[in-house]
C-alpha positions, 0 to 999 in steps of 0.5 A: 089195894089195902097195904097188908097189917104184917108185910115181911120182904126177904128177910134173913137172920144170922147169928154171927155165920150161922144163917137162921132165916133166909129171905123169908116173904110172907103177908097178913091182910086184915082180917085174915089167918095166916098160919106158918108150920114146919118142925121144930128149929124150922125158924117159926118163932124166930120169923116173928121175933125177927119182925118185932125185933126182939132179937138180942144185939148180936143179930143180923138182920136184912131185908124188909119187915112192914107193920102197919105201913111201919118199916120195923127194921128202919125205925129208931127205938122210940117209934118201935115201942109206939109199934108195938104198942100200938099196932101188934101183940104177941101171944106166946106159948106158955101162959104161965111165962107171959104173966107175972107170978107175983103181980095180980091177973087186974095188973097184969091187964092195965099195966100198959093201959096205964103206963104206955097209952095213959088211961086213968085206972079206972078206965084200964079196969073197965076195959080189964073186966070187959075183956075179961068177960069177953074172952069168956072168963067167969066172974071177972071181978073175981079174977082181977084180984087172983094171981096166975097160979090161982088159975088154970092153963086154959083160963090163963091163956084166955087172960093172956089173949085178953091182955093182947087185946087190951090196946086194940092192936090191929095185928095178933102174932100168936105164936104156938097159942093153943099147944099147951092146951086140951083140945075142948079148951083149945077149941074154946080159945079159938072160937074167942080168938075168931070171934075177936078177930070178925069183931075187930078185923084182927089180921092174925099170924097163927104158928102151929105144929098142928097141921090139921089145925092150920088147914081148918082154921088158916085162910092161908099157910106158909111152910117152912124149912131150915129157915126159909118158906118153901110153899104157901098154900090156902087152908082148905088145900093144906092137904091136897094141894101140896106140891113142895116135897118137904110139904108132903113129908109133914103131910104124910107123918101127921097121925091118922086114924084108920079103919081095920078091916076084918 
């Protein structure tokens, strides 16, 4: 049996005596969407920041987090640079706040081509433009030469997935990638985001409020509460299958419309 992308294995985090996460356990197989749902300050983010160690030095980490077979909390710093630039990306929430203002879109593509993996310039350009287009960005030798605020939410967090791609990771940590969007170019960034994952076999690990959202486009689901994952469920049984009293409140406060009768 294949070894998952993403193997995390009771992981806890504290900050001095307050306790953030507390034996966490979740996997992501290639290939596959995983969500992970719960309120705000459930430890949603803080799950993946944990897992790429991008924690500041008065963190206190236990337990297991694999990437790639990679025991992430183990390595030294050189190997985890090679981690994370090798094997994963993150797409954040805010665009805006992924990108330089002042460096251009282009820059902002082939920087870590150029710099960490070594291609010539030409090179990262080619591979800029290609994903550009790929991620559905018109006239992408146009966009390589603007600047973040030349472009709109919607194409900047398509600029954003294009960058994450751009070193051919195996795993994309994507984390509230669409709530800051509509939901037409929320659906658009999706579809690239599924079309890129069947190309490449992307394992994806999906962080939403969303719960409608995390039942039609996870294969799977784990909930989280104050820290720790409650219940995990299939997608397609988000709704039905919940059996977690936490589960079934989130559930239950999701906004439905519903037919006046008179």
């Amino acid at each position: 049996m294949t070894a998952p992308l993403l193997e995390i294995s009771d992981l806890s985090l504290r900050y001095g005596d307050a306790k953030i996460l507390n034996r966490v356990n979740l996997a992501v197989a290639a290939g596959e969407t995983v969500g992970l749902v719960g309120e705000s300050g459930s430890g949603k983010s803080s799950t993946v920041r944990a897992a790429l160690r991008l924690l500041p030095t008065s963190a206190s980490l236990e337990g297991s987090v694999r990437i790639g077979g990679r025991d992430v909390l183990g390595v030294d710093e050189r190997e985890l640079r090679s981690i994370r630039a090798d094997e994963v990306a993150l797409i954040q929430q805010d665009p805006r706040g992924a990108l330089n203002p002042v460096r251009r879109i282009g820059d902002s593509l082939t920087e870590r081509l150029v710099r960490v993996h070594g291609e010539r310039s030409v090179d990262a350009k080619r591979r800029g433009l290609e994903l550009l287009e790929a991620v559905g960005i018109s006239r992408p030798e146009h966009r390589f030469r603007q600047y973040p605020h030349e472009l709109s939410g919607g194409m900047l967090q398509r600029v954003v997935i294009a960058a994450a791609l751009t070193t051919r990771p195996k795993l994309l940590l994507a984390d509230e990638a669409t709530s800051a969007l509509d939901v037409t170019t929320q659906a658009e960034v999706l579809a690239i985001l599924r079309d890129q994952q069947q190309e490449r076999g992307l394992g994806v690990l999906f962080i939403t409020h969303d719960l409608h959202l995390a039942a039609a486009y996870c294969d799977r689901v784990y909930v989280m509460l104050r820290g720790e994952v409650v219940e995990e469920l299939s997608g397609a049984n988000l709704f039905a299958g919940a059996s977690d009293p936490y589960t079934r409140l989130l559930l239950e406060a999701v906004p439905t419309i519903r037919e006046e009768t008179t």
